[in-house]
Each structure stands twice: as structure tokens, then as C-alpha cells.
C-alpha positions in Angstrom: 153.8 -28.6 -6.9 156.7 -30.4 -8.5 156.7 -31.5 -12.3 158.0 -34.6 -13.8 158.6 -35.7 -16.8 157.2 -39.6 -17.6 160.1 -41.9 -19.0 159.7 -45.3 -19.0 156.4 -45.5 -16.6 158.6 -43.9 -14.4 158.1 -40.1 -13.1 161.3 -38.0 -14.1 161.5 -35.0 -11.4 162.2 -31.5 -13.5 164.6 -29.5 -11.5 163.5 -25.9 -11.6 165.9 -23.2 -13.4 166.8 -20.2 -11.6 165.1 -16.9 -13.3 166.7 -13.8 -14.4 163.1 -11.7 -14.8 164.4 -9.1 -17.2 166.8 -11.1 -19.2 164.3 -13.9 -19.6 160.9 -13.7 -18.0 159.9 -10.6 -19.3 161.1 -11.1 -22.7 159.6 -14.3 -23.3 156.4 -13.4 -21.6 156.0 -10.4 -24.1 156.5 -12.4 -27.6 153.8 -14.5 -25.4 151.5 -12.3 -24.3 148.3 -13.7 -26.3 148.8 -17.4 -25.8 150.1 -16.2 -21.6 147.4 -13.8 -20.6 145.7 -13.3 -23.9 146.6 -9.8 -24.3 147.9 -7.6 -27.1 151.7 -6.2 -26.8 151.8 -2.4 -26.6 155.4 -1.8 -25.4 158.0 -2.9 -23.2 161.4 -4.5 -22.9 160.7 -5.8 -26.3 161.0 -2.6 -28.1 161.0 0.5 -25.6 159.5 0.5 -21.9 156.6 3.0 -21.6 156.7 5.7 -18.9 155.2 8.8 -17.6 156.0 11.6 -15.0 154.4 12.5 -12.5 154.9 14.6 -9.5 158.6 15.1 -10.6 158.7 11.2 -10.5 159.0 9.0 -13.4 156.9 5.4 -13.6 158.4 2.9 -15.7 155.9 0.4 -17.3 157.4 -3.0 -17.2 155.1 -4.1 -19.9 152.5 -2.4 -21.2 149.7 -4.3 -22.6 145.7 -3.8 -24.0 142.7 -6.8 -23.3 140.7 -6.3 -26.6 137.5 -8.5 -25.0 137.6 -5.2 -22.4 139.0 -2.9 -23.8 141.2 -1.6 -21.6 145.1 -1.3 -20.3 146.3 -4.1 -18.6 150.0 -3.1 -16.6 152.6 -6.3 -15.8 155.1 -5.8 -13.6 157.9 -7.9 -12.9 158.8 -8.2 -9.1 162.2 -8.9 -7.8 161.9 -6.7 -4.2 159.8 -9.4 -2.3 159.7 -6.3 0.3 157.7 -4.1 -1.9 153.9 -3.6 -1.3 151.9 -5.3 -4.4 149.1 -3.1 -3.0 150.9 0.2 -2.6 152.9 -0.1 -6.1 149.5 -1.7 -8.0 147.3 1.5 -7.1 150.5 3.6 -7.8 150.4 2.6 -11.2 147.0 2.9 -12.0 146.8 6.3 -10.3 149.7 7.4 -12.9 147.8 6.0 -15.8 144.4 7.9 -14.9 146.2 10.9 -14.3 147.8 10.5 -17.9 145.4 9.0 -19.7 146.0 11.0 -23.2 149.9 9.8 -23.1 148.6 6.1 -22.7 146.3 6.6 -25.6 149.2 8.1 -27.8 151.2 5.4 -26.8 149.1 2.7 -28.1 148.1 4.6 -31.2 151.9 4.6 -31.8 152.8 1.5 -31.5 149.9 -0.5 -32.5 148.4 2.3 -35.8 145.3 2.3 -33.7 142.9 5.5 -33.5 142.0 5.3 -30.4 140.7 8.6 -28.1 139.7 8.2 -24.4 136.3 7.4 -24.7 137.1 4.4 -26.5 138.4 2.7 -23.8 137.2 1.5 -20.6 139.2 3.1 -18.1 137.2 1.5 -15.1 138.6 -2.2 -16.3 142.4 -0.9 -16.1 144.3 -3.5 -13.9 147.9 -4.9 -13.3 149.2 -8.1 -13.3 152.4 -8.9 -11.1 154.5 -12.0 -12.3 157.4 -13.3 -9.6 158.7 -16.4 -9.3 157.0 -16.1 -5.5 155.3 -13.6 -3.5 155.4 -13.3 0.1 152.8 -14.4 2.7 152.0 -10.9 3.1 152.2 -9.7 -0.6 149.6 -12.7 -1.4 147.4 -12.2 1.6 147.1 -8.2 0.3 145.1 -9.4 -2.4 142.5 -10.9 -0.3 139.9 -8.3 -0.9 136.6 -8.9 -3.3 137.0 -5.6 -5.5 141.0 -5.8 -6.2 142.2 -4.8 -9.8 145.4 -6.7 -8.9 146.3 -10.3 -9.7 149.9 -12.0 -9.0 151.0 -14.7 -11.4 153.9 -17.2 -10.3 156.2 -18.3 -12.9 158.8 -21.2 -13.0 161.0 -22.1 -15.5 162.3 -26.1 -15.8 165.6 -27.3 -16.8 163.5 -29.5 -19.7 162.4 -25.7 -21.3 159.4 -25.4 -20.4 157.6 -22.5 -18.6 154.6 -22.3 -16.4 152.7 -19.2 -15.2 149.4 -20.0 -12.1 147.6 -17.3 -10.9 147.8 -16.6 -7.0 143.9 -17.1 -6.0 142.8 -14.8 -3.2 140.5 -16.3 -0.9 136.9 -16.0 -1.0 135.7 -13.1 0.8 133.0 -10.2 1.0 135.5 -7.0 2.1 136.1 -4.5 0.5 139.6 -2.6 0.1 137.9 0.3 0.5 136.1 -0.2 3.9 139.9 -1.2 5.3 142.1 1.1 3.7 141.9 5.3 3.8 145.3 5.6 1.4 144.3 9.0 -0.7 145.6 6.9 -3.7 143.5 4.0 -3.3 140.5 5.8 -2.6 140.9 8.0 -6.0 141.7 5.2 -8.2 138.5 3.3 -6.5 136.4 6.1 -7.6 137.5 5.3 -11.5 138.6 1.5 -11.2 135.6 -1.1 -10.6 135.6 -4.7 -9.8 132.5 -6.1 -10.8 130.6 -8.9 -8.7 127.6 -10.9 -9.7 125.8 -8.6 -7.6 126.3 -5.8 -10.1 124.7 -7.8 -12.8 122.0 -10.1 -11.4 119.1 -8.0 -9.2 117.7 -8.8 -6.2 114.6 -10.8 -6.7 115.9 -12.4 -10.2 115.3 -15.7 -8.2 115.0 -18.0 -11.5 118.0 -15.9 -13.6 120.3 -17.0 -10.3 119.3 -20.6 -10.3 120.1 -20.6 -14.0 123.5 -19.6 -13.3 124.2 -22.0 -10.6 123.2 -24.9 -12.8 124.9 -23.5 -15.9 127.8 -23.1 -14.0 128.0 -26.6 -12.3 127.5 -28.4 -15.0 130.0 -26.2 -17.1 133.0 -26.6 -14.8 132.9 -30.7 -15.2 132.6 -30.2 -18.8 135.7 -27.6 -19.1 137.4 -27.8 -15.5 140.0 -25.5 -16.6 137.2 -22.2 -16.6 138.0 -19.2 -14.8 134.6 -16.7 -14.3 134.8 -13.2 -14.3 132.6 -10.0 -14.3 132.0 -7.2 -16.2 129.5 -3.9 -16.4 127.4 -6.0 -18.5 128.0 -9.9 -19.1 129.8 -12.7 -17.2 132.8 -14.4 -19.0 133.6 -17.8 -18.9 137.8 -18.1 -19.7 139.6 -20.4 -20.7 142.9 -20.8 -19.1 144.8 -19.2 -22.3 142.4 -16.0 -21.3 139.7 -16.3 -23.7 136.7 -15.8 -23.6 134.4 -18.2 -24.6 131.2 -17.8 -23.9 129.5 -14.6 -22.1 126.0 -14.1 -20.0 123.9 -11.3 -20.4 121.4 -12.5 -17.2 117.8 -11.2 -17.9 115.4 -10.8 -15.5 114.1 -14.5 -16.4 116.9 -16.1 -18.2 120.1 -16.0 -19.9 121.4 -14.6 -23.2 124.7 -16.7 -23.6 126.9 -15.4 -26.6 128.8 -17.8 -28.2 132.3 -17.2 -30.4 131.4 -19.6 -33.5 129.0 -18.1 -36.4 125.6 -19.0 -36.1 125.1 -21.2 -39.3 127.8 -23.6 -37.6 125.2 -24.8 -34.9 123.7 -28.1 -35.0 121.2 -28.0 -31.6 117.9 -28.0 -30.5 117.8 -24.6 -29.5 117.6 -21.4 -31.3 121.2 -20.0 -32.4 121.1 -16.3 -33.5 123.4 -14.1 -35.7 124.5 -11.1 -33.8 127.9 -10.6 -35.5 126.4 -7.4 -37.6 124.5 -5.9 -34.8 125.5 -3.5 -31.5 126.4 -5.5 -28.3 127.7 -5.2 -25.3 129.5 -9.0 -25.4 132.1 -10.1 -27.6 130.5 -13.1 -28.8 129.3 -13.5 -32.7 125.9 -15.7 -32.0 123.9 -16.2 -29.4 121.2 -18.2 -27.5 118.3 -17.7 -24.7 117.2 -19.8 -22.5 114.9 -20.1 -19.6 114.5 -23.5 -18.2 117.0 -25.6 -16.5 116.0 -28.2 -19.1 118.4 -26.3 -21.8 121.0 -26.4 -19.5 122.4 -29.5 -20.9 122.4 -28.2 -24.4 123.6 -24.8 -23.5 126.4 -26.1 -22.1 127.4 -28.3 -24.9 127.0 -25.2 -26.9 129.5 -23.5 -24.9 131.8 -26.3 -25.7 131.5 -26.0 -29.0 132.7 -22.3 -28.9 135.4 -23.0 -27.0 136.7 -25.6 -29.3 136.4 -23.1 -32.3 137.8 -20.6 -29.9 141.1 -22.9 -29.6 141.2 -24.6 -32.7 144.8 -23.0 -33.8 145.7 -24.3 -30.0 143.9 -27.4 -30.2 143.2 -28.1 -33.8 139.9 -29.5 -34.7 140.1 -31.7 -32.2 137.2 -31.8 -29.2 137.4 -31.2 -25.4 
């Protein structure tokens, strides 16, 4: 879609820039990373690319990055080849990184003074992130599978300096890689890598927990159009579109628990915010609420609202959605 600038009344067309990826791209989207995909730099062109070996082969990490919400490795790679599978190189990657996970864990510990051993991270959330200024038909129809731990990111660059970066949405569908594709690669990294659904988190039968979701949901995407969904072992997220969690689900077998990122003494609503911010849990959020009646829909939502503003306030300010 092309971008203008207003002048006058009048729309200003933005002529595009061309991109060098390493010279510019990469660079910029590293000392970005957090406000881009928010996502902690571990290494790349920015102070030393990351690689290991394997199979007398070495594997260059573009950029090597961690999501602290999961807890796990995210890869980014920078296409220029629009010949190159997205598919075949994706797996590749994360087949080099379970097969070496200790020099992964050594890396991060070196760069970033963490402490980290295996166990502490969650191996099965590991995915990579392709950025190109355009894929191919049939690099973005590859990703067209429900259980994919690939996304592709377009980015431009405008003559005016500014920089945008929209995520390449597969299409909605129910098959899985797996029940397509018999590479030995794919198949082994399957085995460790999971894509969560809602399926995975809501049981058959929860009939009231599902109708709580819908009508959480609905109403939540005309509050914050902007919010991208997505699935984990244990809670569904609700993003924002810098990559932040807002507000998490824990669905119960008849209602919600929806975590919240503001402190509990901050809430001013009618129902019952909790502390959790001392306590074990499997979200990231530092309060909480329950609810099960569509009737605290309304002021769930508007709860949610309120963590996403304290969420974004050194984006934002204190301003409100």
C-alpha cells in the first residue's frame, strides 16, 4: 500500500528507498529489536554474528535474538535469494539450534551475563522470523500451514526516513506441515517445536469458557484493532503491534483468568483485581481477574485497556487508547 505524507490537505506520495539489508536493515533492526519485534538483542551484525557447525557445515545467525514473555530463541534472517526455500532454511536453523543447544545457552550467557542452563528455556517456542523487502508467491504461500514456527516480515524504507515492518499473514487453515511434508528435518524439529492452537488450551466440552472467549475477543478487537492473538502451553496472549503482551488468558473449565500487566492497587473497577506479582505463574502478567459471565465482559475489556496503556506508556505517555 503506498504511503503519503499530508501537506497542505493534500496527500504527498513517499517514494520508497532501495534497501541494502546488511548495511541498513539489519543494523537498524537490531538497535530496534524491542520497539520492532519486542525482543532482546543477543548477537549479530551489531557486535559478532553467532554460528555453529554442524555436519562439517557452518550456520551463520543473522541475528540472534531471546522473547523474555516465552522464554525462548527467536532466529531473524535477512533474505536477499528470493529463490531460497523459507521452509527448507527455517527448519534448517532450528534443527542446528536443537542439536546445539548448550552453545546457544553459552552464547546468551556471554553476551547478555545471564545464568541461564537448558532447562530454563523453552526450547518447544524456538522460531524464526524472515525480514525481506518481498517474498515470493511461493515463499509466502509455504507458510500457509496452522503449526508453522516461521513468520516473514516485509520491510520498506521511505525517502522521508521512515521504516515500516508488516507481518506476511498466512491464510486461515486447519493443515498441518506435518501431514504434507516427510523431510527427516522437519519431522525432528516437529517433535521438539510446537505451535499451539486454541485447541491445546480450551477442552472439548468447555462450552461456556469458549463463548467467553468469543465475546472477549470481539469486543476487544474494536477497542484495540491493532491486537494480534497468539497461543502458548498455557495462556492466550493478546499483542500489541510493538509485540507486547498485554493481557493473557488462563481459560478454566468455566471462565477466564485474564492477567493483567499494571499492579493491582492501580485498579479502579467493579470486579475483583488480584496481586499475583509475588506468586508462581504460568503468565507474565502482575494482577489478575476471573470472570464467568458475559456480563463482565465489558469491564474485562476495559481492564485490558488499561494494561495496555501502562504497558505503552514510555510509547504512548500517559495518554489513553
Amino acid at each position: 500500500m503506498p504511503i503519503y505524507q499530508i501537506k497542505a490537505d493534500k496527500f504527498e506520495y513517499i517514494d520508497e528507498k532501495k534497501i541494502d539489508l546488511e548495511k541498513d536493515i539489519q543494523l537498524l533492526t537490531e538497535k530496534n529489536l524491542e520497539s520492532v519485534f519486542n525482543l532482546k538483542f543477543v548477537s549479530g551484525a551489531s557486535n559478532r554474528e553467532f554460528s555453529v557447525r554442524i555436519d562439517e557445515q557452518d550456520f551463520y545467525v543473522d541475528t540472534l535474538a531471546f522473547d523474555e514473555d516465552q522464554k525462548s530463541f527467536v532466529i531473524i534472517e535477512y533474505k536477499k535469494v528470493k529463490s531460497i526455500s523459507v521452509i527448507d532454511q527455517g527448519f534448517a536453523y532450528l534443527s542446528a539450534m536443537l542439536r546445539n543447544k548448550a552453545e546457544f545457552i553459552l552464547e546468551i550467557n556471554e553476551r547478555l551475563g545471564k545464568n541461564f542452563h537448558k532447562d530454563d528455556v523453552k526450547w518447544e517456542q524456538s522460531r524464526v522470523i524472515f525480514v525481506s523487502p518481498e517474498f515470493t508467491n511461493y515463499q509466502t504461500n509455504a507458510v500457509n500451514f496452522k503449526d508453522l514456527p516461521i513468520s516473514l516480515y516485509t520491510v520498506k524504507l521511505f525517502q522521508n526516513n521512515s521504516i515500516s515492518y508488516e507481518q506476511v499473514k498466512p491464510n486461515k487453515t486447519s493443515e498441518s506441515i506435518n501431514s504434507l511434508v516427510k523431510d527427516k528435518v522437519i519431522q525432528q524439529v516437529s517433535k521438539e517445536v510446537k505451535v499451539y492452537e486454541r485447541d491445546d488450551l480450551v477442552k472439548s466440552g468447555w462450552t461456556q469458557t469458549n463463548e467467553l472467549i468469543n465475546m472477549y475477543e470481539s469486543e476487544l478487537m474494536v477497542a484495540i484493532p491493532e491486537t494480534r492473538v497468539k497461543f502458548t502451553k498455557f495462556y492466550i496472549a493478546y499483542m500489541s503491534k510493538h509485540g507486547r503482551n498485554y493481557a493473557e488468558i488462563v481459560p478454566q473449565q468455566r471462565g477466564l483468568k485474564i492477567y493483567f500487566r499494571f499492579p493491582y492497587r492501580t485498579a479502579k473497577s467493579s470486579l475483583e483485581v488480584k496481586d499475583c506479582s509475588k506468586v508462581g505463574r504460568f503468565a507474565n502478567g502482575i494482577s489478575y481477574t476471573q470472570i464467568f459471565d458475559q456480563k463482565e465482559i465489558q469491564e474485562a475489556v476495559k481492564l485490558s485497556q488499561d494494561s495496555y496503556n501502562f504497558l505503552h506508556k514510555d510509547i504512548h505517555g500517559t495518554n489513553k487508547l
